[in-house]
C-alpha positions in Angstrom: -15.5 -7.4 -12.3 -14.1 -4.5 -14.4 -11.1 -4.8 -15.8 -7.6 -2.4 -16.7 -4.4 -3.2 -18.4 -1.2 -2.3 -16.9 2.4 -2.8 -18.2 4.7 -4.0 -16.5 8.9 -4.1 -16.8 10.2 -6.8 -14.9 13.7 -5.4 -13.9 14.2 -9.3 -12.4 13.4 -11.2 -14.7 13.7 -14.6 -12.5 10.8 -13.6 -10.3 7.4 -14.4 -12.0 5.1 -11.2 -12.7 2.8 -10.5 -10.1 -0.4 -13.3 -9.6 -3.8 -13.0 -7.7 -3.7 -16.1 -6.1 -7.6 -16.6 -5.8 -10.5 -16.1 -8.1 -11.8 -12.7 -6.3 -8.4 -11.7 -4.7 -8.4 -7.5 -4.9 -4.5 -7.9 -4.6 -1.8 -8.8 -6.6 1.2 -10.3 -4.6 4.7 -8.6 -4.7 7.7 -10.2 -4.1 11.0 -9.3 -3.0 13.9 -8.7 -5.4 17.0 -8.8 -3.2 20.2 -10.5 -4.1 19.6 -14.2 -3.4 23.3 -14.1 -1.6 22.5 -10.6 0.4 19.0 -11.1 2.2 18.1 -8.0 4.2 17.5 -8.6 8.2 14.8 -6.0 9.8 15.9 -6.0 13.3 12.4 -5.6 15.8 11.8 -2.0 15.7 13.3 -1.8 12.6 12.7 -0.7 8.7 13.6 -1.4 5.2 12.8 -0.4 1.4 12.6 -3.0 -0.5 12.6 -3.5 -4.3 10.4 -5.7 -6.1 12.3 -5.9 -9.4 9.0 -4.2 -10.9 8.1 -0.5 -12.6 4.6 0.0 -13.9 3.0 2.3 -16.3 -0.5 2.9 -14.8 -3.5 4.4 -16.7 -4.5 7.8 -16.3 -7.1 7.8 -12.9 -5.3 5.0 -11.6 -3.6 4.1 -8.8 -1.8 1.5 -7.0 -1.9 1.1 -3.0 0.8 -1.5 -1.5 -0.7 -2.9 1.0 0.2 -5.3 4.1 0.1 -9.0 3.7 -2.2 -10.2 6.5 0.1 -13.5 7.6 2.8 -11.4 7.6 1.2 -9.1 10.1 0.1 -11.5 12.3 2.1 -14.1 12.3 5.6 -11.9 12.1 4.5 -8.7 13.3 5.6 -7.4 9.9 4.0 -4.8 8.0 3.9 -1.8 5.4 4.9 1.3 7.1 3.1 3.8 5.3 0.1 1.9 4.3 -1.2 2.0 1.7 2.1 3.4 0.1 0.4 5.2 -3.6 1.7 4.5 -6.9 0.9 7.1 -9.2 -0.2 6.7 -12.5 3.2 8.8 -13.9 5.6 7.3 -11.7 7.9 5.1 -13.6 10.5 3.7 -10.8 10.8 0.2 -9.4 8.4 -0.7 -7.0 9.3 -0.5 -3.4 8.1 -1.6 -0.4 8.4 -0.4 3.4 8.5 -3.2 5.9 8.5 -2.1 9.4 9.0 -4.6 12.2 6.9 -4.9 14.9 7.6 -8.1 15.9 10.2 -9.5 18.2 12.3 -11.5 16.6 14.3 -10.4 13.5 12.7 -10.6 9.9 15.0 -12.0 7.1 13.7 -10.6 3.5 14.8 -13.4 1.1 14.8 -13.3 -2.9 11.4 -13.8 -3.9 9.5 -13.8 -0.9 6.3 -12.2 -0.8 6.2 -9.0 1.0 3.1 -7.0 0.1 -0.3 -6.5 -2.1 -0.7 -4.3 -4.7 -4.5 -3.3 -5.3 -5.3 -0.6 -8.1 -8.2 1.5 -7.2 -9.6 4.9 -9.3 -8.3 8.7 -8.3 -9.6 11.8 -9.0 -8.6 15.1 -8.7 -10.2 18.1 -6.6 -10.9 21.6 -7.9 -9.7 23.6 -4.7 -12.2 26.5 -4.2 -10.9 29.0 -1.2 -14.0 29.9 0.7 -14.5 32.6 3.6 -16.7 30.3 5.4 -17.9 26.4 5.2 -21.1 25.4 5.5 -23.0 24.5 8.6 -23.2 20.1 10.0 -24.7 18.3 12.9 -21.0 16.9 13.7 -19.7 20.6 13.2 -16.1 20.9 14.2 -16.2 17.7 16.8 -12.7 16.1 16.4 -11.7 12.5 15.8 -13.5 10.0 17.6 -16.4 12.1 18.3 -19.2 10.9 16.0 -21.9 8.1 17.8 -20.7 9.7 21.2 -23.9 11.5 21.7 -21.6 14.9 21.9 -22.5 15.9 18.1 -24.2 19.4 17.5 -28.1 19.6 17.7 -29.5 21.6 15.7 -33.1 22.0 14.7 
């Protein structure tokens, strides 16, 4: 399993530093860093951005997705609204997350909790060539949901 180092400034310094929590775990967990006497309610239907006390330097042709914690979906009906949010590798702000409620009761955010994943994955960048015309496929210009539905382009 490859590897990278990233830095980390803990901006709370009495929540422990991210942790995978298994031997093969892709994701790091990250916790919530509101005030311990101010927990933030997400009402069903509702949002928040949360901190999680962290700021990272990534390396160059990395980044970070936040990602949903699977109990949380499931057993709250909580999850992270623009998933996966991207860290890039210049960004140098705290961490947040955005939980979205879609569950029915209200969802109280307390110091420490964990809220999300962070998995680190490798980028690249495109070259964008303008073209007059694209090159010919089976699938052609078939929208979303349209591939395996026997409705593709033949073409000999």
């Amino acid at each position: 399993m490859k590897k990278i180092e990233v830095r980390v400034l803990r901006l709370a310094r009495d929540l422990p530093l991210p942790a995978y929590h298994s031997k093969f775990a892709a994701g790091l967990d990250l916790r919530a860093a509101v005030p311990a006497d101010a927990p933030v309610s997400i009402a069903p239907g509702g949002r928040a951005a949360i901190g999680t006390g962290l700021a990272l330097a990534l390396p160059a042709g990395i980044e970070g997705q936040i990602r949903p914690r699977s109990g949380l979906a499931l057993e709250k009906g909580v999850t992270v609204l623009n998933s996966p949010g991207t860290i890039d590798a210049d960004y140098r702000g705290e961490l947040r997350v955005i939980l979205a409620n879609f569950g029915s009761d209200a969802f109280v955010v307390e110091r420490g909790a964990r809220i999300a994943q962070l998995v680190f994955a490798a980028t690249m960048q495109a070259v964008v060539l303008e073209v007059e015309i694209l090159d010919e496929t089976m699938r052609g210009v078939a929208g979303f949901g349209s591939t395996g539905t026997g409705r593709e382009r033949q073409t000999d």
